[in-house]
GUSEVO-452724 format. One record per residue: residue in three letters; x, y, z of N, C-alpha, C in turn. Coordinates in pm, 1 decimal. Example, Ala and Ser with C-alpha at 12.3 -4.5 7.8 and 13.67 -1.06 7.14 Angstrom:
2
<'ala',<1319.0,-569.0,780.0>,<1230.0,-450.0,780.0>,<1320.0,-330.0,780.0>>
<'ser',<1285.0,-225.0,708.0>,<1367.0,-106.0,714.0>,<1290.0,3.0,787.0>>
! end
This chain:
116
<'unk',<4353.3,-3101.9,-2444.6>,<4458.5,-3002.2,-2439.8>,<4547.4,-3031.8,-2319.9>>
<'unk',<4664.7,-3023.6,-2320.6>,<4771.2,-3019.8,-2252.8>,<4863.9,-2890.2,-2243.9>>
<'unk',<4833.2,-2834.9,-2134.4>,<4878.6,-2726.9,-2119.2>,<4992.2,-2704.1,-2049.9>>
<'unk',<5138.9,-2690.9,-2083.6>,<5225.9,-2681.8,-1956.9>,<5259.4,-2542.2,-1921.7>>
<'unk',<5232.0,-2538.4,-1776.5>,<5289.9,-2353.8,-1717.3>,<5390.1,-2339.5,-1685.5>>
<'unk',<5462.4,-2289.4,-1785.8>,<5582.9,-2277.9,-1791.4>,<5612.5,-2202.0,-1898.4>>
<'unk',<5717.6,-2103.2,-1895.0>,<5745.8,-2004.8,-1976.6>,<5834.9,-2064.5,-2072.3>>
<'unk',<5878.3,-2037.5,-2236.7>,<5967.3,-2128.3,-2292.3>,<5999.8,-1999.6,-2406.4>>
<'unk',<6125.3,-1985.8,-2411.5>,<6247.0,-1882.1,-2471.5>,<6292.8,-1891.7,-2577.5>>
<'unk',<6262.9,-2060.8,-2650.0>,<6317.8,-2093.7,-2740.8>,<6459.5,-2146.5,-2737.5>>
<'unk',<6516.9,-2179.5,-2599.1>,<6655.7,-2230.0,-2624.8>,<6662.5,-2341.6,-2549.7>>
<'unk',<6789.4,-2418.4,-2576.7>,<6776.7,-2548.6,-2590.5>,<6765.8,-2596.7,-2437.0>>
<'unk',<6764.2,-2512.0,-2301.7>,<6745.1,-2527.5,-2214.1>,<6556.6,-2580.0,-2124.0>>
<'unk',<6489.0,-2531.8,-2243.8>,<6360.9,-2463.5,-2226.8>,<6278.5,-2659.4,-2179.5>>
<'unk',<6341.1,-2714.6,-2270.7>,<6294.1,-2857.6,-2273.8>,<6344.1,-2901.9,-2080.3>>
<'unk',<6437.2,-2874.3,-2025.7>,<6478.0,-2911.5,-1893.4>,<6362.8,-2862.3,-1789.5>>
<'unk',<6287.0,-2777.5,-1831.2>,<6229.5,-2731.1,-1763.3>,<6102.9,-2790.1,-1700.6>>
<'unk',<6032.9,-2876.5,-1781.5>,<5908.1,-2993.3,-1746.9>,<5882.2,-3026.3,-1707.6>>
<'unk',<6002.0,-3083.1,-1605.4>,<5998.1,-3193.9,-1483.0>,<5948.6,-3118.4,-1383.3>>
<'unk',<5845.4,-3203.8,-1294.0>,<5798.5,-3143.7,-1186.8>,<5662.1,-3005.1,-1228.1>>
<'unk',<5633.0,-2983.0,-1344.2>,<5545.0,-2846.3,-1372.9>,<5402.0,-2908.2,-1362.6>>
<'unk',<5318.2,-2804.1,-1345.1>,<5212.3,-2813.6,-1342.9>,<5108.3,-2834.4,-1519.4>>
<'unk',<5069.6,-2890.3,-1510.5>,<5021.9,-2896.1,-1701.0>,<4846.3,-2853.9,-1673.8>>
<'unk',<4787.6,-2785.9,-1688.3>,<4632.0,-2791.9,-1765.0>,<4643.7,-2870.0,-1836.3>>
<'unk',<4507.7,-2945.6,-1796.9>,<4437.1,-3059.5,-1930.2>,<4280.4,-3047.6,-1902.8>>
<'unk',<4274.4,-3050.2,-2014.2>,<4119.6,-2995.4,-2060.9>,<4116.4,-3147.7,-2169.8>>
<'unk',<4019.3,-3228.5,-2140.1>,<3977.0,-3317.0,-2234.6>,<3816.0,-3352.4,-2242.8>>
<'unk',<3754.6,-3429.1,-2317.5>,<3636.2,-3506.7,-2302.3>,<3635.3,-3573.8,-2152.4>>
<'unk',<3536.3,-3580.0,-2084.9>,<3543.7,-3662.7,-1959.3>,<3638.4,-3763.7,-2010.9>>
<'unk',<3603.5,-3894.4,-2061.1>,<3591.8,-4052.3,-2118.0>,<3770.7,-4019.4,-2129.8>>
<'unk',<3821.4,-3901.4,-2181.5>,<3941.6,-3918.8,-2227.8>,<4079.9,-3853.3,-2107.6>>
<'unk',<3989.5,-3838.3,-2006.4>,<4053.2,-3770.8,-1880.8>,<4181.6,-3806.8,-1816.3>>
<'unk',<4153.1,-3993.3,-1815.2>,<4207.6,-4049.7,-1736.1>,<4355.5,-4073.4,-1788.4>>
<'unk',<4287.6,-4027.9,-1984.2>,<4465.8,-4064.6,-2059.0>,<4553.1,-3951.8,-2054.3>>
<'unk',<4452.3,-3823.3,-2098.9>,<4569.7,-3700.2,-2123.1>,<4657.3,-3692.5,-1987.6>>
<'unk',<4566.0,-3721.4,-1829.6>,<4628.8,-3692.4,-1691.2>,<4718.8,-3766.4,-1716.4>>
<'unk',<4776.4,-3926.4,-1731.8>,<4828.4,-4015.6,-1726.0>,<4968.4,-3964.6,-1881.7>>
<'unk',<4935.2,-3896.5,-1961.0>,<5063.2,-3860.5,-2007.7>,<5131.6,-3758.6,-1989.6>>
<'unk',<5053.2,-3661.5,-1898.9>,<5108.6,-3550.0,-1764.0>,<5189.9,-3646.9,-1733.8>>
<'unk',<5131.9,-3720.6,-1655.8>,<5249.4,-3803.3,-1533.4>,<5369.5,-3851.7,-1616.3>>
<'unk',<5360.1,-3894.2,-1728.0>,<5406.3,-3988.2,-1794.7>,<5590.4,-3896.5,-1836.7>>
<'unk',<5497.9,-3739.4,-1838.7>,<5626.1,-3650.3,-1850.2>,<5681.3,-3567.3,-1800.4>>
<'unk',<5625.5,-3669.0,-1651.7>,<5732.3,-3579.1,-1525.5>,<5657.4,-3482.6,-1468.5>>
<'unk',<5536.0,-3432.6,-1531.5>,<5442.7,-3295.6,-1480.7>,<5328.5,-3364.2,-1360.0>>
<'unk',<5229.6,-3278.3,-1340.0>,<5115.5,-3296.4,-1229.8>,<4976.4,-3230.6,-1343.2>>
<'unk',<4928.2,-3358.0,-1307.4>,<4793.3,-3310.6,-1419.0>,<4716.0,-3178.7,-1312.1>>
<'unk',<4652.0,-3050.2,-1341.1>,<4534.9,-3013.3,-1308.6>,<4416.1,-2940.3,-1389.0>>
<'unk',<4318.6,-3049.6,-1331.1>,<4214.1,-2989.0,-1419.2>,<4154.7,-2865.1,-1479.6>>
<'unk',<4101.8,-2863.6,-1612.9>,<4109.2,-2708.9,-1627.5>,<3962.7,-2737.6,-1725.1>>
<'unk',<3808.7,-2706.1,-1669.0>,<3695.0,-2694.0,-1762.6>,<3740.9,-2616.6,-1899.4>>
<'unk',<3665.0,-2681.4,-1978.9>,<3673.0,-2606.9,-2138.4>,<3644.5,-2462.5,-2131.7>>
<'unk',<3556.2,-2455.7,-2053.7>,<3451.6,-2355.1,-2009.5>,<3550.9,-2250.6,-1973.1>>
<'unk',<3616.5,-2278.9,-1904.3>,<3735.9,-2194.6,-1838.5>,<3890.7,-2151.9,-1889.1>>
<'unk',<3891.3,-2278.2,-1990.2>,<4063.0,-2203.6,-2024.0>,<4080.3,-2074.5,-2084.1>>
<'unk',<3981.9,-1984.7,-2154.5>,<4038.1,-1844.6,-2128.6>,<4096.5,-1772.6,-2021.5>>
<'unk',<4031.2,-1834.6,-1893.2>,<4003.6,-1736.2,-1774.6>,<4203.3,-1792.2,-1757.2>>
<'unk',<4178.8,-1932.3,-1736.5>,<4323.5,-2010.2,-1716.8>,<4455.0,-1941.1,-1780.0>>
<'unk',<4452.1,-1946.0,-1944.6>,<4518.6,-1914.1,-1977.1>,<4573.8,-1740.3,-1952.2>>
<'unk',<4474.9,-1699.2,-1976.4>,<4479.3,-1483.9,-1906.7>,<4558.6,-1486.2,-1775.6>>
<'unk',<4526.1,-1600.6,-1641.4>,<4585.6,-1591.0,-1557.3>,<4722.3,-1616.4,-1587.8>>
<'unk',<4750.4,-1707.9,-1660.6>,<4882.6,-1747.0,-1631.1>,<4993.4,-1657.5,-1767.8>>
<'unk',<4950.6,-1612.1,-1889.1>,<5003.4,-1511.6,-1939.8>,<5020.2,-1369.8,-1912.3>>
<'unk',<4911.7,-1328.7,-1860.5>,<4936.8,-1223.5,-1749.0>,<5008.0,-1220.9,-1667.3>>
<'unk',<5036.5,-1306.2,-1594.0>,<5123.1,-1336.0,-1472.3>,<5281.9,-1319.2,-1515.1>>
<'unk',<5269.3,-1404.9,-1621.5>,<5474.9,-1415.5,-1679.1>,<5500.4,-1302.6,-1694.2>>
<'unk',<5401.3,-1276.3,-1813.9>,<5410.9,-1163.9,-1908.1>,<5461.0,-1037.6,-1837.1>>
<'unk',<5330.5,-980.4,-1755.7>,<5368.0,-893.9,-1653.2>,<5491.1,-836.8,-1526.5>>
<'unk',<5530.3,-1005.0,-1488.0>,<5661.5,-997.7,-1445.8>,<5760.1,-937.4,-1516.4>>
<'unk',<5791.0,-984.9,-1615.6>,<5919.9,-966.0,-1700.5>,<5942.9,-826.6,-1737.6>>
<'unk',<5824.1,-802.2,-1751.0>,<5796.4,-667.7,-1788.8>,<5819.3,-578.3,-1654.1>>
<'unk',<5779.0,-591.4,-1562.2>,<5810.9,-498.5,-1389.1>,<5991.5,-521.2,-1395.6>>
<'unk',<5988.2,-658.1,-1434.9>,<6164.2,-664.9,-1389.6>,<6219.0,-604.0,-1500.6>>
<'unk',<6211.7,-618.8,-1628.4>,<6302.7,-506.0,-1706.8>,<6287.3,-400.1,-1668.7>>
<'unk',<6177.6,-306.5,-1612.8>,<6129.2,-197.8,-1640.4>,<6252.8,-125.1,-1501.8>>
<'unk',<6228.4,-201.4,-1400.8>,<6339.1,-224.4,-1277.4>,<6464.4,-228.8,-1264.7>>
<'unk',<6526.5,-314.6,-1401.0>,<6643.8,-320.1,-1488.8>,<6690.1,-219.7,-1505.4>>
<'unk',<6589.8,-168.5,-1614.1>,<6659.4,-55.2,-1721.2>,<6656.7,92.6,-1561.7>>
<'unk',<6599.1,136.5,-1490.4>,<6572.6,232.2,-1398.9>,<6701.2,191.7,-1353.6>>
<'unk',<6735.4,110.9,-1234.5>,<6843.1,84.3,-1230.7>,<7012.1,139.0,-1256.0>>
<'unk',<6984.4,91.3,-1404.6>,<7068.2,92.3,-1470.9>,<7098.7,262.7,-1471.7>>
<'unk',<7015.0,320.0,-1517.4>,<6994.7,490.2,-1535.9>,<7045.9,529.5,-1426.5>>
<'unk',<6995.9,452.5,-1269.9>,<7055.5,539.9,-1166.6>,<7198.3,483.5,-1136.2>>
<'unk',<7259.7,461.3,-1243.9>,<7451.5,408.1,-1205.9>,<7434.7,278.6,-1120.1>>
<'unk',<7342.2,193.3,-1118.0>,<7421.7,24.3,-1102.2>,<7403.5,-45.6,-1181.8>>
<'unk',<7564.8,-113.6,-1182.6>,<7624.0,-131.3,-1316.0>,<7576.1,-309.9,-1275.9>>
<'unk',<7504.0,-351.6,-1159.8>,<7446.4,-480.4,-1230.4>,<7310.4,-525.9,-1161.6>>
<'unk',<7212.6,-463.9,-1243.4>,<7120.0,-459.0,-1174.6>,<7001.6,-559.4,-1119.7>>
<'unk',<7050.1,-664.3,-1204.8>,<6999.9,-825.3,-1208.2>,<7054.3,-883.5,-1049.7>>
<'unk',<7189.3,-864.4,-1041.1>,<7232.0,-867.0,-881.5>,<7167.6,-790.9,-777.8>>
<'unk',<7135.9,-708.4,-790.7>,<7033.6,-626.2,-707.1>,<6919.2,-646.2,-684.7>>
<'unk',<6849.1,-731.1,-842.0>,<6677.7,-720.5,-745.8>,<6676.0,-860.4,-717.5>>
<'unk',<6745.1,-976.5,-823.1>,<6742.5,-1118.2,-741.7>,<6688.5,-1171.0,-639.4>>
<'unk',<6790.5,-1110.4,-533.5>,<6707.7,-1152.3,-393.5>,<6622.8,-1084.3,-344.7>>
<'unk',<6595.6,-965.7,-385.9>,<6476.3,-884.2,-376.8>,<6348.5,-931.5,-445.4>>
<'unk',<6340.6,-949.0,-558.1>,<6220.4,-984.0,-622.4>,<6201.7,-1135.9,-584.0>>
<'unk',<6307.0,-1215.1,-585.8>,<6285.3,-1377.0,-519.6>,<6197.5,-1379.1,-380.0>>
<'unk',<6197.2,-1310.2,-303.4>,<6147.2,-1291.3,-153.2>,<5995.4,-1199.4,-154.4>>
<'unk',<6026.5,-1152.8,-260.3>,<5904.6,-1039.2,-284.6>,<5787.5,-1178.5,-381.0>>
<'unk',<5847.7,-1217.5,-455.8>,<5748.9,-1380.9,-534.2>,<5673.0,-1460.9,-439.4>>
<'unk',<5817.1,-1480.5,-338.2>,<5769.3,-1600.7,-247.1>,<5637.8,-1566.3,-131.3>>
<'unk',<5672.3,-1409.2,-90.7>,<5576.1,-1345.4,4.5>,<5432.8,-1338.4,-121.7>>
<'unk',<5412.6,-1320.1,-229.4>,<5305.9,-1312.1,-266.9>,<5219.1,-1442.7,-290.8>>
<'unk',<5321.5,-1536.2,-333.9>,<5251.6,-1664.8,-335.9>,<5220.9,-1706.2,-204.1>>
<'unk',<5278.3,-1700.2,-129.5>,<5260.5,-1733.3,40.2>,<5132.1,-1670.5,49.4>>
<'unk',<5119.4,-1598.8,77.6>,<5073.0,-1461.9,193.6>,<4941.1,-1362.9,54.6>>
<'unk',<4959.7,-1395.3,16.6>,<4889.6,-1288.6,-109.1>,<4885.5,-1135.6,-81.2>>
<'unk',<4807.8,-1065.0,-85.5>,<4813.7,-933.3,-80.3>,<4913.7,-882.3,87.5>>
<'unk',<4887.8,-995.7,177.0>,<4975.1,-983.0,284.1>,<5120.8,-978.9,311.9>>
<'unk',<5150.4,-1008.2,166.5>,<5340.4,-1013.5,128.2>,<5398.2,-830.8,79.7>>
<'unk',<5267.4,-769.4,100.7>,<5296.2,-645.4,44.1>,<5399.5,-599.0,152.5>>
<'unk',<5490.3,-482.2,116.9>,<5565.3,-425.5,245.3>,<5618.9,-271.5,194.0>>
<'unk',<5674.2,-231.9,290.2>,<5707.1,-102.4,236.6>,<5640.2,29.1,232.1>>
<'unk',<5692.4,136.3,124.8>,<5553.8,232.6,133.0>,<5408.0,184.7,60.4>>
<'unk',<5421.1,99.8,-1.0>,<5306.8,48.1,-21.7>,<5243.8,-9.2,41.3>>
<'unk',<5266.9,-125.9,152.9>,<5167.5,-126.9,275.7>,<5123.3,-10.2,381.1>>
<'unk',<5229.7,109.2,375.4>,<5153.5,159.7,468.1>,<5100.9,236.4,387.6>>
! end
């Protein structure tokens, strides 16, 4: 299995997206060395992912998108209700800085009334 993490929309942009991504590969030992090697082959970074494990893998990483998109519409549409008329301009650099502090820092990127 070749897994790439990466979200895909269906439009013709979705293919640009590859280069540089991270792929799960789950193979037979014996067959390790090929699936990694056609990771590389398409611009991605092989990492390993036990058979054993790609539920856990996959839950993380559909949860993760999934869930976003869903906080940011939900953020959107509120927004929108309270009269700004563009609300994608508004959380941008907000939610971009708020991503980066969680991947950084993990629960330590929290801020606000929610940290205290």
């Amino acid at each position: 299995a070749l897994h790439p993490v990466m979200t895909f929309t269906g439009r013709p942009d979705d293919v640009d997206r590859l280069a540089g991504i991270s792929f799960g590969v789950t193979a037979p030992e014996p067959l390790r060395p090929v699936a990694e090697a056609l990771v590389v082959e398409m611009g991605g970074e092989p990492v390993w992912i036990p058979e054993d494990r790609r539920t856990l893998y996959h839950a993380a990483l559909a949860g993760g998108a999934n869930h976003l998109v869903t906080l940011v519409v939900e953020s959107m549409d509120l927004l929108g209700r309270a009269g700004v008329e563009n609300p994608s301009r508004m959380l941008g650099p907000l939610l971009g800085a708020a991503l980066d502090n969680a991947l950084r820092l993990g629960v330590r990127g929290l801020t606000g009334p929610v940290a205290r």
